[in-house]
C-alpha angles and dihedrals in degrees: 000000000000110000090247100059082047094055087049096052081039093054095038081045095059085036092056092041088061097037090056098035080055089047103042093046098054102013107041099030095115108049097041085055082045096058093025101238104124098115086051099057087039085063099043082057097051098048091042084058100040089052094037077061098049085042091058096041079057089055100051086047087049091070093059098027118055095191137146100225090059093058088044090057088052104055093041079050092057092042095050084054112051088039099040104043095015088060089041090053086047090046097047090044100047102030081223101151104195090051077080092067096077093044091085082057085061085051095054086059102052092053092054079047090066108025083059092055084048084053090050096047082047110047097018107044 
């Protein structure tokens, strides 16, 4: 991953967290009281936007520093994301609940996201 392709997912990434926390706030209310899964969606969109922000952190140390780890943490970033929120909106909008059986595998990622930045902080800097 080049850092510019990582600051546009980062950047379409932070777009479509606002775009679906406005959606899902006005739009999908409702349903997602309905299902009660409010709290869910609510925590597909924080941890969309918590991780949109580190992504894009990885992108701006992907100009000076040209590592592997750092591309490593971008693309586990970018896993966790669409696995781990993507599977939580699924879940709060379908009430599907073993759609919530794949969401720890979007954790996973997210850890290896990080614990290859602290490999990079650690080797590369």
């Amino acid at each position: 991953m080049t850092h510019k392709f990582t600051l546009k997912l980062a950047a379409l990434f932070g777009a479509l967290s606002v775009m679906i926390g406005a959606f899902g706030a006005h739009g999908l209310k409702e349903l997602l009281l309905a299902n009660q899964r409010l709290d869910v969606f609510e925590k597909a969109i924080t941890y969309q936007f918590y991780h949109t922000l580190v992504l894009f952190l990885v992108a701006i140390l992907m100009k000076p520093y040209a590592s592997k780890y750092l591309c490593w943490s971008a693309r586990f970033f970018v896993f966790g994301i669409l696995i781990f929120s993507g599977s939580l909106y699924v879940l709060a909008l379908t009430n599907h609940l073993f759609i919530g059986a794949i969401t720890p595998v979007g954790g996973v990622f997210f850890i290896l996201g990080w614990l290859s930045l602290f490999r990079f902080a650690y080797m590369d800097l």
